[in-house]
ZANUGU-343578 format. One record per atom (N, C-alpha, C, O): residue in one letter; chain; atom name; x, y, z. Coordinates in nm, 3 decimals. Atoms other than C-alpha are relative to their C-alpha. Last residue first. Example, Ala and Ser with C-alpha at 12.3 -4.5 7.8 and 13.67 -1.06 7.14 Angstrom:
<"S" "A" "N" <-0.082 -0.119 -0.006>>
<"S" "A" "CA" <1.367 -0.106 0.714>>
<"S" "A" "C" <-0.077 0.109 0.073>>
<"S" "A" "O" <-0.026 0.220 0.090>>
<"A" "A" "N" <0.089 -0.119 0.000>>
<"A" "A" "CA" <1.230 -0.450 0.780>>
<"A" "A" "C" <0.090 0.120 0.000>>
<"A" "A" "O" <0.194 0.118 0.066>>
***
This chain:
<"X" "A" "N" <-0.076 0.064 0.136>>
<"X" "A" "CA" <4.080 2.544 -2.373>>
<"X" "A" "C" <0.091 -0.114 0.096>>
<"X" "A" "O" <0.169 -0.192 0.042>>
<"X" "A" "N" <0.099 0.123 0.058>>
<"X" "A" "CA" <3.776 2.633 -2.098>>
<"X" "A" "C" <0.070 -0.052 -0.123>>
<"X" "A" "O" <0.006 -0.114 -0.207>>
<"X" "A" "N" <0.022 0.177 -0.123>>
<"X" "A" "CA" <4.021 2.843 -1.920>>
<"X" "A" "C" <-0.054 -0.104 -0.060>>
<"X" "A" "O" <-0.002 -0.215 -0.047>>
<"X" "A" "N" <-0.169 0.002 0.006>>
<"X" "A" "CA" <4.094 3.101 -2.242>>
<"X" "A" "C" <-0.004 -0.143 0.142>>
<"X" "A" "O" <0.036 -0.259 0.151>>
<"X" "A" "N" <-0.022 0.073 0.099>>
<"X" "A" "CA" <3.725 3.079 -2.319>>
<"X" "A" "C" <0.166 -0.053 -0.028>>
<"X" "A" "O" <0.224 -0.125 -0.109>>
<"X" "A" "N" <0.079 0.156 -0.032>>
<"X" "A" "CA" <3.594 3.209 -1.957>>
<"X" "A" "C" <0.046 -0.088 -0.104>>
<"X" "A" "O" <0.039 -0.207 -0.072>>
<"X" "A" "N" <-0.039 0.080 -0.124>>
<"X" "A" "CA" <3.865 3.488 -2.000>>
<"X" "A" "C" <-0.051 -0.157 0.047>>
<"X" "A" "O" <0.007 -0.255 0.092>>
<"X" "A" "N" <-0.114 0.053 0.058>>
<"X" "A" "CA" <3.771 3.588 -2.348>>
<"X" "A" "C" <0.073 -0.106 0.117>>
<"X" "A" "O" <0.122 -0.218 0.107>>
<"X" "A" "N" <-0.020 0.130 0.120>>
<"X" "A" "CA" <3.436 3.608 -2.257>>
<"X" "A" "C" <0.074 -0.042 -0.038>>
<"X" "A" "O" <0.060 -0.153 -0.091>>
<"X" "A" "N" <-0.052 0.005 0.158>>
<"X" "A" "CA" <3.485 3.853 -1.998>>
<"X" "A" "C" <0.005 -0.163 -0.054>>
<"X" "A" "O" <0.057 -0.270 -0.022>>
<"X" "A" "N" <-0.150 0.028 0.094>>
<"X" "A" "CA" <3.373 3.779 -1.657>>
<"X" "A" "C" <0.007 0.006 -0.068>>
<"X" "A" "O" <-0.057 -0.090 -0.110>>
<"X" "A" "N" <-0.067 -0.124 0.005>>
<"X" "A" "CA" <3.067 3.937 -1.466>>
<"X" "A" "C" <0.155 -0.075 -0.034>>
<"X" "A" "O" <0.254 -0.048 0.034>>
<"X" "A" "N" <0.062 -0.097 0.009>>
<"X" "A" "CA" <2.821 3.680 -1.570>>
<"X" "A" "C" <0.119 0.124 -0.025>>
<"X" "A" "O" <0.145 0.186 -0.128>>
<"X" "A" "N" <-0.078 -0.068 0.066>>
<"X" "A" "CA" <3.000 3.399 -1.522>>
<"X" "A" "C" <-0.027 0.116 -0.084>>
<"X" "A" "O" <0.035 0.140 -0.187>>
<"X" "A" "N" <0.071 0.024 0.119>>
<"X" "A" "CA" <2.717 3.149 -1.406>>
<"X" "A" "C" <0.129 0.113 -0.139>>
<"X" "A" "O" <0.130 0.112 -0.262>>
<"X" "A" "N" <0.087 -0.099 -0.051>>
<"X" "A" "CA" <2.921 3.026 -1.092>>
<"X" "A" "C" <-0.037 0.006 -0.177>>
<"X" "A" "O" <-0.001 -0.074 -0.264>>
<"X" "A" "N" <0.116 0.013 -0.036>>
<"X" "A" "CA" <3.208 2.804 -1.063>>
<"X" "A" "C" <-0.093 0.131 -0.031>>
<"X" "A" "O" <-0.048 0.241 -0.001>>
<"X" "A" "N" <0.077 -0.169 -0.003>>
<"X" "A" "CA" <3.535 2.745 -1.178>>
<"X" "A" "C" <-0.155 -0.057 -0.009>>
<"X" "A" "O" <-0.206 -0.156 -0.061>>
<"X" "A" "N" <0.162 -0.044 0.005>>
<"X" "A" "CA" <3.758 2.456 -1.056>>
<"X" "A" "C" <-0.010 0.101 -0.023>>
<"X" "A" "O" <0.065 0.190 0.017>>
<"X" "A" "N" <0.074 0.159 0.065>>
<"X" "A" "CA" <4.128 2.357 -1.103>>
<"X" "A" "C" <-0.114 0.041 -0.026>>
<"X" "A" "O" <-0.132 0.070 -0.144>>
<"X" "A" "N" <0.104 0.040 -0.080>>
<"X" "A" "CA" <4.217 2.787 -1.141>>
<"X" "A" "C" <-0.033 -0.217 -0.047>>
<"X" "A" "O" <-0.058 -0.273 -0.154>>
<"X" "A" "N" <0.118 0.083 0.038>>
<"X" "A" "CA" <4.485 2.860 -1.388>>
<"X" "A" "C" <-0.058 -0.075 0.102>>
<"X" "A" "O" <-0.007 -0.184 0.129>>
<"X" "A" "N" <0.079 0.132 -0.093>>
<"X" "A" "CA" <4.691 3.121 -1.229>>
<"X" "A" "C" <-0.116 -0.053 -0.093>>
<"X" "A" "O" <-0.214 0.012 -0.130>>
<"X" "A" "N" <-0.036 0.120 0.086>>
<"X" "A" "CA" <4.878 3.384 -1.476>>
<"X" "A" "C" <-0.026 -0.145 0.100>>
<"X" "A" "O" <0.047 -0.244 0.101>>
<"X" "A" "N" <-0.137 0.025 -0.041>>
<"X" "A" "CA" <4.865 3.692 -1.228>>
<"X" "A" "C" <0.031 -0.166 -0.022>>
<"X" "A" "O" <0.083 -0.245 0.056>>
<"X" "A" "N" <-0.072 -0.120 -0.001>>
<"X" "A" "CA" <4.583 3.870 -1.457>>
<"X" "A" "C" <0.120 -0.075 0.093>>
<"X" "A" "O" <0.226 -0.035 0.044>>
<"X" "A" "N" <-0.060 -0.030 0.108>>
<"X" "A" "CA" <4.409 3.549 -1.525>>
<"X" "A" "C" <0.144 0.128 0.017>>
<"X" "A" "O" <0.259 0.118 -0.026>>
<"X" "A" "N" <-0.082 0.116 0.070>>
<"X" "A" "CA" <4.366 3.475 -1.155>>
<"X" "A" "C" <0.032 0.025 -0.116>>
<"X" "A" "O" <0.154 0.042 -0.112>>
<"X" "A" "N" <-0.086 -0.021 -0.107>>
<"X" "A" "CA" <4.175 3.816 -1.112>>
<"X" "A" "C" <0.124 -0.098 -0.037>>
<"X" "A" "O" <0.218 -0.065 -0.111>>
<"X" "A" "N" <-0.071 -0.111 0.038>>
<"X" "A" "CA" <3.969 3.754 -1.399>>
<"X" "A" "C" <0.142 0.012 0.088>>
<"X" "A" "O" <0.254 -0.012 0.044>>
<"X" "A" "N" <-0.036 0.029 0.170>>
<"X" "A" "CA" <3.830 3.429 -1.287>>
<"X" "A" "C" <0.095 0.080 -0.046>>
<"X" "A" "O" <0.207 0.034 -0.064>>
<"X" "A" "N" <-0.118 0.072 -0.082>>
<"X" "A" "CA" <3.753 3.530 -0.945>>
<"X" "A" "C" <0.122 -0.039 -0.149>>
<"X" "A" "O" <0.239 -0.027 -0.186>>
<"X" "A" "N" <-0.124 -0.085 0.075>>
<"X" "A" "CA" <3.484 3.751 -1.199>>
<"X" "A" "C" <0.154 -0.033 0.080>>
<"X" "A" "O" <0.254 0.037 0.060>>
<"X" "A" "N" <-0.009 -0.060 0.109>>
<"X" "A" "CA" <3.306 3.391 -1.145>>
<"X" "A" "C" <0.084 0.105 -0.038>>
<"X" "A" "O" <0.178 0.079 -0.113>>
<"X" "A" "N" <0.156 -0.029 0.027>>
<"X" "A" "CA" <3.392 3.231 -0.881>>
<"X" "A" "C" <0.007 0.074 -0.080>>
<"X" "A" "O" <0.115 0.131 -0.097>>
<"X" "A" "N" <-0.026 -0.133 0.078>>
<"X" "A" "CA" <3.789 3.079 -0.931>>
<"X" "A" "C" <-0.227 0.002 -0.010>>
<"X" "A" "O" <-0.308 -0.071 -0.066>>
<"X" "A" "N" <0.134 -0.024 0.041>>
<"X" "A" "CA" <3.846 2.781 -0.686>>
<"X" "A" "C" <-0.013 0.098 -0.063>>
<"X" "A" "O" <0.072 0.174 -0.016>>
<"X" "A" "N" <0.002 -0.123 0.048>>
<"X" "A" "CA" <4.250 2.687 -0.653>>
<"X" "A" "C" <-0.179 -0.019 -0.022>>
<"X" "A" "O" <-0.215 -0.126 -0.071>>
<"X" "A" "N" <0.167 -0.008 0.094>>
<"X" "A" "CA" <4.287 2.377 -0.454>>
<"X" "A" "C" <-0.007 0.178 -0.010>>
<"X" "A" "O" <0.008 0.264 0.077>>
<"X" "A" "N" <0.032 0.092 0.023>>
<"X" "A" "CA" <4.653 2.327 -0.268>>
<"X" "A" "C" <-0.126 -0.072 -0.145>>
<"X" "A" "O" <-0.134 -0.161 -0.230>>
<"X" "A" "N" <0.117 0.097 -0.044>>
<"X" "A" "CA" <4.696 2.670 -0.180>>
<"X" "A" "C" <-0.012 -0.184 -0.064>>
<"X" "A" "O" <-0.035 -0.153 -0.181>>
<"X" "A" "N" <-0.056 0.080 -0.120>>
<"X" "A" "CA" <5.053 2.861 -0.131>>
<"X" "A" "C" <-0.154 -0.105 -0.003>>
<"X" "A" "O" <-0.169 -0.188 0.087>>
<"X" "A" "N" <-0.116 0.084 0.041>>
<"X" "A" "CA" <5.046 2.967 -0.510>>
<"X" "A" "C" <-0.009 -0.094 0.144>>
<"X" "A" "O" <0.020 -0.214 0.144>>
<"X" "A" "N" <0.018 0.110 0.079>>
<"X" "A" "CA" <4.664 3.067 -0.460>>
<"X" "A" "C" <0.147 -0.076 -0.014>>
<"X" "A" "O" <0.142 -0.198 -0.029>>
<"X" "A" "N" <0.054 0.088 -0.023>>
<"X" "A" "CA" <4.751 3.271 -0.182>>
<"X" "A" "C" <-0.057 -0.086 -0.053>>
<"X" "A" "O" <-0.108 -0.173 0.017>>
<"X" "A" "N" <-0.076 0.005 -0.137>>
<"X" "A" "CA" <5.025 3.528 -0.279>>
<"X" "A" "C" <-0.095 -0.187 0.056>>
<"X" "A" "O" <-0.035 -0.293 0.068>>
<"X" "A" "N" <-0.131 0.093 0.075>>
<"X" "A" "CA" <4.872 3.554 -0.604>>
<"X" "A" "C" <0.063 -0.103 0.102>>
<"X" "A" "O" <0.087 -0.223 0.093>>
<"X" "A" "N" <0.015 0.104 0.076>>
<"X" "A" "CA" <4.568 3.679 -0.491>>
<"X" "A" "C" <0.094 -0.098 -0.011>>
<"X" "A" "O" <0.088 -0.219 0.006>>
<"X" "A" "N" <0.053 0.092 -0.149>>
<"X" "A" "CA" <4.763 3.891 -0.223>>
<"X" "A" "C" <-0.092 -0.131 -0.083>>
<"X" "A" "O" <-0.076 -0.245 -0.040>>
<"X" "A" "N" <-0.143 0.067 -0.038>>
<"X" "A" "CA" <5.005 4.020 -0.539>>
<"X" "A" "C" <-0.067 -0.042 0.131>>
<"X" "A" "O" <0.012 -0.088 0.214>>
<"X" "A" "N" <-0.070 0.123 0.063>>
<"X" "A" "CA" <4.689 4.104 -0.743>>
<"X" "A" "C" <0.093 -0.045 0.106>>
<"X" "A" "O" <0.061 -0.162 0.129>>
<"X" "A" "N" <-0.129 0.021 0.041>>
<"X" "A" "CA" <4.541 4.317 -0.450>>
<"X" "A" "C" <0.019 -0.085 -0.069>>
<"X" "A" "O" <-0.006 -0.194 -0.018>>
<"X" "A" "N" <-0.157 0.081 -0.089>>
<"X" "A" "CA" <4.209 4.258 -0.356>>
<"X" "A" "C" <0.106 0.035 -0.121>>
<"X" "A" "O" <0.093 0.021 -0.242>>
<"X" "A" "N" <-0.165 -0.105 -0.011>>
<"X" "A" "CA" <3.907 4.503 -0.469>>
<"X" "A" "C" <0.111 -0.087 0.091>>
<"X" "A" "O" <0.144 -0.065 0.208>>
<"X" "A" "N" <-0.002 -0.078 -0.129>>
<"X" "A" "CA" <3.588 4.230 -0.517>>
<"X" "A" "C" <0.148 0.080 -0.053>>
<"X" "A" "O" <0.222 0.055 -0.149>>
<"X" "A" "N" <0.081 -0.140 0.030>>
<"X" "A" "CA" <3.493 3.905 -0.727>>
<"X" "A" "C" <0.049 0.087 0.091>>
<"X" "A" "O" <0.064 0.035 0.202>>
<"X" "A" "N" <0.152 -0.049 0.068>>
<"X" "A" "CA" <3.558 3.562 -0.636>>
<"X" "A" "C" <0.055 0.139 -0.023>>
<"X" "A" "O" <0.169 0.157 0.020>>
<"X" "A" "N" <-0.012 -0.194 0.050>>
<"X" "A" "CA" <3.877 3.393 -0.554>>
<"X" "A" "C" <-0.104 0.026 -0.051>>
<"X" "A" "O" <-0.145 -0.045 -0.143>>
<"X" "A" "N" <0.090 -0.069 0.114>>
<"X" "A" "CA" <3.836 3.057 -0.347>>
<"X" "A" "C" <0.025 0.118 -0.021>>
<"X" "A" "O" <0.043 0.201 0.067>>
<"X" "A" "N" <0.026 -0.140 0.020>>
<"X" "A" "CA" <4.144 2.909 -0.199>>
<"X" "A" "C" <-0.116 0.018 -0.081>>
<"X" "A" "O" <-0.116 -0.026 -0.196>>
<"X" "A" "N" <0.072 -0.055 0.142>>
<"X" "A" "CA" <4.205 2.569 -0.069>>
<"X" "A" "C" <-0.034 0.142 0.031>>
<"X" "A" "O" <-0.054 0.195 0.141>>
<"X" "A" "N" <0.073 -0.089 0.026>>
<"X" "A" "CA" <4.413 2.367 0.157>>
<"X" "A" "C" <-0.050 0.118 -0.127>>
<"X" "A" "O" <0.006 0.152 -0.232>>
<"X" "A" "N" <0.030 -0.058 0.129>>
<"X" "A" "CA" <4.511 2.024 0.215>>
<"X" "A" "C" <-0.062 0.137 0.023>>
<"X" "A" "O" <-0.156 0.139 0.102>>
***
């Protein structure tokens, strides 16, 4: 089994992408969140207090 966490930071959408499709377990830390939205990945888990993520983003997962 393997897993990806995406947090926060300057990565490439298409290396995000790249490694959540090949992962097993998707983790999304908080602005990880964003990232995933932008190349249409719904994260199993999200973690953290979500500070630096848009509201729309935390409310579009949490449906």
């Amino acid at each position: 089994m393997s897993c990806v966490i995406v947090a926060g930071g300057s990565v490439e959408d298409a290396l995000v992408e790249q490694f959540a499709r090949a992962a097993d377990c998707i983790i999304a830390a908080d602005r990880g969140l964003e990232a995933l939205e932008r190349v249409g990945i719904r994260p199993h888990i999200i973690v953290g207090d979500f500070d630096s993520a848009s509201a729309a983003c935390v409310s579009h997962v949490a449906d």
